[in-house]
C-alpha positions as CSV (number, residue, x, y, z in Angstrom):
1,X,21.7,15.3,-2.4
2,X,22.1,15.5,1.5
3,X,20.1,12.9,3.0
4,X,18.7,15.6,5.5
5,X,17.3,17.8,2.4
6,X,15.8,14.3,1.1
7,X,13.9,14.0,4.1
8,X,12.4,17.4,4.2
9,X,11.2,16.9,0.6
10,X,9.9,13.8,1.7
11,X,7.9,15.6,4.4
12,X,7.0,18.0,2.3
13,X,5.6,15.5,-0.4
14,X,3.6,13.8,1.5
15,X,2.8,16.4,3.3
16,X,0.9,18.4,0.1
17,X,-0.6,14.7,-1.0
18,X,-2.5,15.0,2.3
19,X,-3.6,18.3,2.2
20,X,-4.7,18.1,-1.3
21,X,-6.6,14.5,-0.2
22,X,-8.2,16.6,2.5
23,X,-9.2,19.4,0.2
24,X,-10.6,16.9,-2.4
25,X,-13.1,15.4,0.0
26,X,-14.2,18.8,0.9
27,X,-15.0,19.5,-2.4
28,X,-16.5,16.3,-2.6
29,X,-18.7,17.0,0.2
30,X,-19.0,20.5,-0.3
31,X,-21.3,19.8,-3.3
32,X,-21.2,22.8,-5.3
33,X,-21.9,25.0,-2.3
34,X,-19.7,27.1,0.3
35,X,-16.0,27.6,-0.4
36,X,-16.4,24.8,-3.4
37,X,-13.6,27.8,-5.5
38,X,-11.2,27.1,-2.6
39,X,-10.9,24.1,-2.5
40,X,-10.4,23.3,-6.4
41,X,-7.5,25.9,-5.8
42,X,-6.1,24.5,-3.2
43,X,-6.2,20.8,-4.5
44,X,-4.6,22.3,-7.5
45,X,-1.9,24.0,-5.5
46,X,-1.1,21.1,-3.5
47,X,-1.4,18.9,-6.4
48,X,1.0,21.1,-8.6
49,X,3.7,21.2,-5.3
50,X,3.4,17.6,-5.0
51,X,4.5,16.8,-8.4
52,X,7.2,19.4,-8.1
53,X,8.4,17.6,-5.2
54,X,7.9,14.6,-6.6
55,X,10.1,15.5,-9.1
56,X,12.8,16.6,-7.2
57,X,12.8,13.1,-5.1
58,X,12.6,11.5,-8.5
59,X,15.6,12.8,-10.0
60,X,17.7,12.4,-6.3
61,X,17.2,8.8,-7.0
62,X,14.5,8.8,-4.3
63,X,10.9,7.1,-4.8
64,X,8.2,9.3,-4.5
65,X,5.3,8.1,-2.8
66,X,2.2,9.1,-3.6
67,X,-0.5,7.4,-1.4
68,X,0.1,10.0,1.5
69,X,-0.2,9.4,5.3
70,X,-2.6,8.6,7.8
71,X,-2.9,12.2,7.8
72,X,-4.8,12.2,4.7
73,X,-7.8,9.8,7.0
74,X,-7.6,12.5,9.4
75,X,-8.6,15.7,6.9
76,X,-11.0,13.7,5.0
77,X,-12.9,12.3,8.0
78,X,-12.6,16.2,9.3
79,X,-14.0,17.5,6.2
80,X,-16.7,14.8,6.3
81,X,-18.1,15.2,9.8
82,X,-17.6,19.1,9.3
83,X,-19.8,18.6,6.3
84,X,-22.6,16.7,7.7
85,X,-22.6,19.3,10.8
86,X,-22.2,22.3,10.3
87,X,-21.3,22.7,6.4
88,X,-17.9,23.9,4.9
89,X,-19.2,27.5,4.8
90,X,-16.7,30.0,5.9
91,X,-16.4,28.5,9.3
92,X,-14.2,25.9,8.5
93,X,-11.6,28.5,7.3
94,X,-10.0,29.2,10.6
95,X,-9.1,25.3,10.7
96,X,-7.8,25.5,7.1
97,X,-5.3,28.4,7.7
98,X,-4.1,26.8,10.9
99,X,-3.3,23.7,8.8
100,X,-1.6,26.2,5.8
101,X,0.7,27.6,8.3
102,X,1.7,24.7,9.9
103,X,2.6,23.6,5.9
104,X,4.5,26.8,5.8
105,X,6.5,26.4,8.8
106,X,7.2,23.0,7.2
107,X,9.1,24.8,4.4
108,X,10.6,26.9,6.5
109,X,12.5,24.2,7.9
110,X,13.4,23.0,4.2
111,X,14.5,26.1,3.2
112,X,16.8,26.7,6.2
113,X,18.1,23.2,5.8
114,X,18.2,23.3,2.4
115,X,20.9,26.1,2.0
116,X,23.8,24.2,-0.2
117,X,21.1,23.2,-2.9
118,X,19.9,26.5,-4.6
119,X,17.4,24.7,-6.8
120,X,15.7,23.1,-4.4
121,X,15.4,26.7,-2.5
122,X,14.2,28.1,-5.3
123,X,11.3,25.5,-5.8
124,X,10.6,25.8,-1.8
125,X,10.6,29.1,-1.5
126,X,8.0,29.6,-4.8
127,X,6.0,27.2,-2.9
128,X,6.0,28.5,0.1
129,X,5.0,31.7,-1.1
130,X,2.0,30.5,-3.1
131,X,0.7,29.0,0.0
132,X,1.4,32.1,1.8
133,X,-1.2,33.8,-1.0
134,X,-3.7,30.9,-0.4
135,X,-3.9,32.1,3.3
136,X,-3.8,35.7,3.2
137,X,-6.7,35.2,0.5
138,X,-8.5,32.8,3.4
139,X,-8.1,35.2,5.7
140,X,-9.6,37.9,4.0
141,X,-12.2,35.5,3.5
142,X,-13.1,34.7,7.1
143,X,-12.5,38.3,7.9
144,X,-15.8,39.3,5.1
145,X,-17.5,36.1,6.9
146,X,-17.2,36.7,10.5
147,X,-18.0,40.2,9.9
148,X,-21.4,39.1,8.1
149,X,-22.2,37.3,10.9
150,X,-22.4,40.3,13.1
């Protein structure tokens, strides 16, 4: 597999480890309140894509790391100090679909790169449009919660 498709993959791996780390420590500190359904989705999701991915690294001969990036300190201490300030009540969805799109964009650049390897498109472009559910359900969701707050 072309070394450029590897490293999109590997972007993309690490990538869903980190949004799913985020999205567990929301949960976390969530407890049982707020958006708690959302975010055992989206852990789910992410988790589910990252072991695709991890897969697809796998079986390129690739390692698949699993420990994430720094990012992953980044959405957990946002979630955290979110948490203790204000709640993860609906406010915290603009934040969340930023940070979706930014992941689709991400496989936008797979997919475009990705063109010789038809499986690998097909697996990206699934993704990507599971996501792209995830965030038109969010914004329906902050739509029904900045309208309540009128």
């Amino acid at each position: 597999m072309d070394t450029t498709i590897l490293d999109h993959l590997k972007t993309l791996h690490t990538a869903a480890i980190d949004a799913r780390n985020g999205y567990e420590e929301a949960l976390e500190d969530a407890e049982g309140k707020g958006l708690t359904s959302l975010f055992r989705d989206m852990i789910a999701l992410h988790q589910a894509n990252a072991e695709e991915l991890g897969a697809l690294l796998i079986n390129a001969g690739e390692q698949a790391d699993d420990s994430g990036s720094f990012m992953s300190v980044v959405h957990k201490t946002i979630m955290s100090i979110r948490s203790l300030f204000d709640g993860l009540d609906g406010s915290v969805l603009p934040g969340l679909i930023d940070g979706e799109k930014r992941n689709v964009a991400k496989y936008d650049d797979a997919i475009a790169a990705s063109g010789a390897a038809p499986a690998v498109v097909a697996t990206l472009t699934a993704q990507r449009s599971k996501i792209r559910e995830k965030i038109a359900l969010m914004e329906q969701q902050n739509a029904a919660y900045e309208a309540a707050k009128v």
